[in-house]
KOLDREN-394208 format. One record per residue: residue number from 1; chain; z, x, y of N, C-alpha, C, CB in turn. Coordinates in steps of 0.1 Angstrom, whole numbers, plus 5000, padded with zeros to 4 digits. Glycine has a CB too. Layout:
residues N
REC, NUM, A, Z, X, Y, Z, X, Y, Z, X, Y, Z, X, Y;
...
This chain:
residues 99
REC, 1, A, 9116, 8790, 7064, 9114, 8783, 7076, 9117, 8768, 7075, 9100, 8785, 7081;
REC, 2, A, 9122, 8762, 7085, 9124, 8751, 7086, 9109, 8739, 7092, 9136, 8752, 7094;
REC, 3, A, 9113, 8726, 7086, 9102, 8722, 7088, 9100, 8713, 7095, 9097, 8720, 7079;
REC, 4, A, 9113, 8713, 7101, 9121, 8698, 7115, 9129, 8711, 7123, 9139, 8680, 7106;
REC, 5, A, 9127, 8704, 7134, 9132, 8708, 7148, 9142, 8700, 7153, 9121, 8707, 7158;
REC, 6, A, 9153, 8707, 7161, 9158, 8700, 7167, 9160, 8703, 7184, 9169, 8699, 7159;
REC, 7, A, 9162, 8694, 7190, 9160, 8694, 7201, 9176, 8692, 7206, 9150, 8685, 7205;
REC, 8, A, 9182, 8700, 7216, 9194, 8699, 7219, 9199, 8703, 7235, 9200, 8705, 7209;
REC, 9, A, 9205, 8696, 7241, 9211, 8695, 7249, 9221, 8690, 7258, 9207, 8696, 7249;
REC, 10, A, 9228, 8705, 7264, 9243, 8701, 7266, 9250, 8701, 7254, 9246, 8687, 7272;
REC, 11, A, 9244, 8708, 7241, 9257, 8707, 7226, 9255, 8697, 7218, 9274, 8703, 7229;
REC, 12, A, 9243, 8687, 7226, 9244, 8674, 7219, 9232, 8673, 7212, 9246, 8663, 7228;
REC, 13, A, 9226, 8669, 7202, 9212, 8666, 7198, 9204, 8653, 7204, 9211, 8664, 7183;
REC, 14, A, 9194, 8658, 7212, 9187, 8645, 7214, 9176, 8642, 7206, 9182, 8645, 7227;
REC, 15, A, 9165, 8651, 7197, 9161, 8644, 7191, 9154, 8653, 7180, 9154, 8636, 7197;
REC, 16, A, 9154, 8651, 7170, 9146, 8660, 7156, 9134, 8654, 7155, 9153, 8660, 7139;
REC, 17, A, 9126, 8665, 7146, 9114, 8656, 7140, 9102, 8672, 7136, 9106, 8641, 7157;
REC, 18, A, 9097, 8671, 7131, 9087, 8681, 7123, 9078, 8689, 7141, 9071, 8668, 7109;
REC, 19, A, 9074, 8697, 7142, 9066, 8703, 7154, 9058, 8695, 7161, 9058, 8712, 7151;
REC, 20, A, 9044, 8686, 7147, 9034, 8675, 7151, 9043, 8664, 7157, 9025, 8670, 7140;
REC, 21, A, 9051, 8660, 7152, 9059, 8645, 7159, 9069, 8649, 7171, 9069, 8637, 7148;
REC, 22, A, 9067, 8662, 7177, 9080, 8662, 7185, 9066, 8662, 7197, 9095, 8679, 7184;
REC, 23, A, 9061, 8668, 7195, 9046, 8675, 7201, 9039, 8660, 7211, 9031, 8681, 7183;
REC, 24, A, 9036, 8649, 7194, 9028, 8642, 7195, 9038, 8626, 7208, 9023, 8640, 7178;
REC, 25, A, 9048, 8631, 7204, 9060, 8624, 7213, 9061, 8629, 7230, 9075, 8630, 7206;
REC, 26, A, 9064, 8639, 7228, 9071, 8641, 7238, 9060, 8650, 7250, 9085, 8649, 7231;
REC, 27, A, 9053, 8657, 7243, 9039, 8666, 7244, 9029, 8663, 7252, 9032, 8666, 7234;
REC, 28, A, 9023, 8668, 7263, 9014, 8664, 7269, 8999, 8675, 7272, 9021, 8659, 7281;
REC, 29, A, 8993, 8674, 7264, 8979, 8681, 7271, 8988, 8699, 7258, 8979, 8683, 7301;
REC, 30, A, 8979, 8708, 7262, 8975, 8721, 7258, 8981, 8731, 7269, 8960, 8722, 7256;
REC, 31, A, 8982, 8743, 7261, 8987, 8755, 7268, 8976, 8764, 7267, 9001, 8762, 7262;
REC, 32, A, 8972, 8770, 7270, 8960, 8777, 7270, 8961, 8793, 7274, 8950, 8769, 7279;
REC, 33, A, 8963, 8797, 7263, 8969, 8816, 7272, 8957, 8826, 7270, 8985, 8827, 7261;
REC, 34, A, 8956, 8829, 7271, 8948, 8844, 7274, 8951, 8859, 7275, 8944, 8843, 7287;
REC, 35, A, 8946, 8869, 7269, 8944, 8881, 7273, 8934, 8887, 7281, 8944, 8886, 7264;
REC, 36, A, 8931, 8889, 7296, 8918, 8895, 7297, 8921, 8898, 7312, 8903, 8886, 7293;
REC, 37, A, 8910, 8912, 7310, 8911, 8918, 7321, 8912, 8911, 7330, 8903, 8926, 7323;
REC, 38, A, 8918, 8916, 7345, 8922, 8912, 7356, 8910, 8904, 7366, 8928, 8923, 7362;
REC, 39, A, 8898, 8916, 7363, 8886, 8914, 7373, 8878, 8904, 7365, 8877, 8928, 7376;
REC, 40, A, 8882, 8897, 7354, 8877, 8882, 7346, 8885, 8874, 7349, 8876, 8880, 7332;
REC, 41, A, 8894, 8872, 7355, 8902, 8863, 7356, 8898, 8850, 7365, 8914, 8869, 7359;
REC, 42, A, 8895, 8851, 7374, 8886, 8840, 7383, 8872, 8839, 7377, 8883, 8845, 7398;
REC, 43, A, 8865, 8847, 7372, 8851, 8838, 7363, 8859, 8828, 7354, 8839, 8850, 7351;
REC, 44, A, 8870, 8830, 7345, 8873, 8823, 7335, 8878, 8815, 7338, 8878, 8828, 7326;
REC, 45, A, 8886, 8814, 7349, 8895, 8801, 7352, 8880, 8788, 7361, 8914, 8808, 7367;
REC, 46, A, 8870, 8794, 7366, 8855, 8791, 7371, 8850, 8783, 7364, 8846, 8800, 7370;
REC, 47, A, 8850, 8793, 7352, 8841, 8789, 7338, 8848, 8773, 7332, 8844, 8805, 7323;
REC, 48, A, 8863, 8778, 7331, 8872, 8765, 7325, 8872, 8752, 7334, 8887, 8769, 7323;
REC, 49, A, 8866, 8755, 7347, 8875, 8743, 7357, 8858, 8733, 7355, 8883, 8749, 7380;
REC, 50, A, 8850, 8740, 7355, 8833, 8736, 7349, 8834, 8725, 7341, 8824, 8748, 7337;
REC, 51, A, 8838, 8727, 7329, 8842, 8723, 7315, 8850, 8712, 7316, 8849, 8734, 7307;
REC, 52, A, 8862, 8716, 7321, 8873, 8706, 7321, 8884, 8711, 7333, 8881, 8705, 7306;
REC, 53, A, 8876, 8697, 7346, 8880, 8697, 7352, 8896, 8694, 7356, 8872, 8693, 7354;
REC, 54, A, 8902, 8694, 7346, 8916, 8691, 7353, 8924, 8698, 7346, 8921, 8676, 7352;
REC, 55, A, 8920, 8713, 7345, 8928, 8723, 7344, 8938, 8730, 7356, 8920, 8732, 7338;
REC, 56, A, 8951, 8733, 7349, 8957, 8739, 7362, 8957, 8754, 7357, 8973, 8732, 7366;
REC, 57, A, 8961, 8762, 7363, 8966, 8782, 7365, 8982, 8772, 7364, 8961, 8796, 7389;
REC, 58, A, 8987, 8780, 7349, 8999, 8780, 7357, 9009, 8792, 7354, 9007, 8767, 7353;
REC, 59, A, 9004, 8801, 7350, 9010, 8815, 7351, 8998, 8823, 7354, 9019, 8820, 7338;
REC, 60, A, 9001, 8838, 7356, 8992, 8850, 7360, 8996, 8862, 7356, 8989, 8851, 7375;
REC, 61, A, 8994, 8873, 7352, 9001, 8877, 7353, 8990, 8893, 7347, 9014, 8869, 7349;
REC, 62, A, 8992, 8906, 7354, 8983, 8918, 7350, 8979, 8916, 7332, 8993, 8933, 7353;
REC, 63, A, 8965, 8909, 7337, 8963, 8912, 7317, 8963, 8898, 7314, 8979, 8921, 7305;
REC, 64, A, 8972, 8890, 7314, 8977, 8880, 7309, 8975, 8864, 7318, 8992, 8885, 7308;
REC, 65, A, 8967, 8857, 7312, 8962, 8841, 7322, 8970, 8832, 7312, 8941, 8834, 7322;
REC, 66, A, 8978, 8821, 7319, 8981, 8808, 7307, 8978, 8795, 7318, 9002, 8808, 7301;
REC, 67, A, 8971, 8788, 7315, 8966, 8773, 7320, 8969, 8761, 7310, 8949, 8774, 7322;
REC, 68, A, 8970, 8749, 7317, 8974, 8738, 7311, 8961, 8729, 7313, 8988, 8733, 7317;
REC, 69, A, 8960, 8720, 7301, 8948, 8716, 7298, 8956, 8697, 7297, 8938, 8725, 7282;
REC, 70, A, 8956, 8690, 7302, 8956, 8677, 7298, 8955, 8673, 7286, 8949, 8671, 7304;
REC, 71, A, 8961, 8662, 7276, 8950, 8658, 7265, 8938, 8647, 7264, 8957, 8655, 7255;
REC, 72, A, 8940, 8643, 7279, 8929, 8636, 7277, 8923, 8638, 7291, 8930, 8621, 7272;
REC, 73, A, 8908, 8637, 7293, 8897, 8637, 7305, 8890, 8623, 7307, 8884, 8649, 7300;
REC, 74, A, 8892, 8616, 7315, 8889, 8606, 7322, 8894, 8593, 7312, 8874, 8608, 7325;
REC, 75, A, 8903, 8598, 7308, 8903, 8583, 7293, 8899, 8589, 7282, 8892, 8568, 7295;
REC, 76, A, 8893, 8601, 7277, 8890, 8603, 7269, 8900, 8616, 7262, 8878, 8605, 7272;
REC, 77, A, 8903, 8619, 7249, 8910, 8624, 7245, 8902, 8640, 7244, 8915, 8616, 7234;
REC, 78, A, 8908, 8650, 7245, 8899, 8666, 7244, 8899, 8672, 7235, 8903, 8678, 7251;
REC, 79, A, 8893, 8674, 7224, 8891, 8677, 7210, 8895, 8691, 7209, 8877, 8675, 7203;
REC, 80, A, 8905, 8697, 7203, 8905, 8713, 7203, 8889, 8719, 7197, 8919, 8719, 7193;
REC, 81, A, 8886, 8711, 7192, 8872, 8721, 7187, 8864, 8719, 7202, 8860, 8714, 7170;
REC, 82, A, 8860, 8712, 7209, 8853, 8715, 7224, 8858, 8723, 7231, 8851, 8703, 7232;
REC, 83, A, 8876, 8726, 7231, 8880, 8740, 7235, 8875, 8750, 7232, 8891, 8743, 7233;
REC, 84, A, 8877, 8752, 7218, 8876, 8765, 7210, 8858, 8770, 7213, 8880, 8761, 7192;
REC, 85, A, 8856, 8759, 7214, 8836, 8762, 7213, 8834, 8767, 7226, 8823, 8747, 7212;
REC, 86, A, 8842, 8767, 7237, 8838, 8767, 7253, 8842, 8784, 7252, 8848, 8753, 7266;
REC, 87, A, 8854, 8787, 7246, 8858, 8800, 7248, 8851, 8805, 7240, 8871, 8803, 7247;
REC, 88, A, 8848, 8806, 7230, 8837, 8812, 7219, 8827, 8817, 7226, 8831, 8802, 7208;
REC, 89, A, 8822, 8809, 7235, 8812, 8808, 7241, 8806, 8824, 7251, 8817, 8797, 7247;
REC, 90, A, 8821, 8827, 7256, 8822, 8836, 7267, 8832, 8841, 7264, 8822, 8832, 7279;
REC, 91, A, 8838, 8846, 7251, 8848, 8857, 7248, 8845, 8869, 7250, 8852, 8857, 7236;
REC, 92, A, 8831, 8875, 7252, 8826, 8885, 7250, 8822, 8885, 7265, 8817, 8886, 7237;
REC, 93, A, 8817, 8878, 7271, 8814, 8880, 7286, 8821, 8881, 7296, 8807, 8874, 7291;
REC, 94, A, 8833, 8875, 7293, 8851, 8880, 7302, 8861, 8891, 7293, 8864, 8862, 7304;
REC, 95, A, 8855, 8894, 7282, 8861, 8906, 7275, 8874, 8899, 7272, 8862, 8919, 7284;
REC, 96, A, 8872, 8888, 7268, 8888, 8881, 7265, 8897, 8887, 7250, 8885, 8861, 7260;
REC, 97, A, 8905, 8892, 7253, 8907, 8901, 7243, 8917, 8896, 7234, 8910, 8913, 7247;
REC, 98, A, 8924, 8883, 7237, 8930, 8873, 7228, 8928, 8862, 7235, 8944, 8876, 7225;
REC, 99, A, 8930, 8851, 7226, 8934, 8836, 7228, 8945, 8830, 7216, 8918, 8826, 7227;
């Protein structure tokens, strides 16, 4: 595996750099995907907008939720461990069957 990326377009390279620096560049906020039943799908997106309010839905799909999370909340930056703890939380009460 390679340990730089390159970014290209139109044939042309616009810019390389390791995953963290293309991320930390160019990157904004979290992807947030999901496995879980259909009839959870509005508690969880409920549950998440609670938490952190400036989440969007931005796919749907039978089975399958993906939402985008900002990286930061009011000026403040969003720690993936306050993610991880919020879904932990209620993996078992929306039957989330991946994250």
């Amino acid at each position: 595996l390679a340990h730089r990326v390159t970014i290209m377009m139109h044939g042309r390279m616009q810019c390389i750099g390791s995953l963290q620096h293309l991320k930390s560049k160019f990157g904004d906020g979290y992807t947030l995907q999901f496995r879980i039943p259909p009839e959870h799908q509005p508690g969880l997106f409920e549950y998440l907008s609670r938490h952190f309010p400036h989440i969007t839905l931005e796919d749907e799909d039978f089975g399958k939720v993906m939402y985008h999370l900002p990286s930061t909340q009011n000026g403040q930056p969003v720690q993936m461990s306050r993610i991880f703890g919020r879904i932990q939380c209620v993996a078992e009460q929306f039957q989330i069957e991946d994250y």
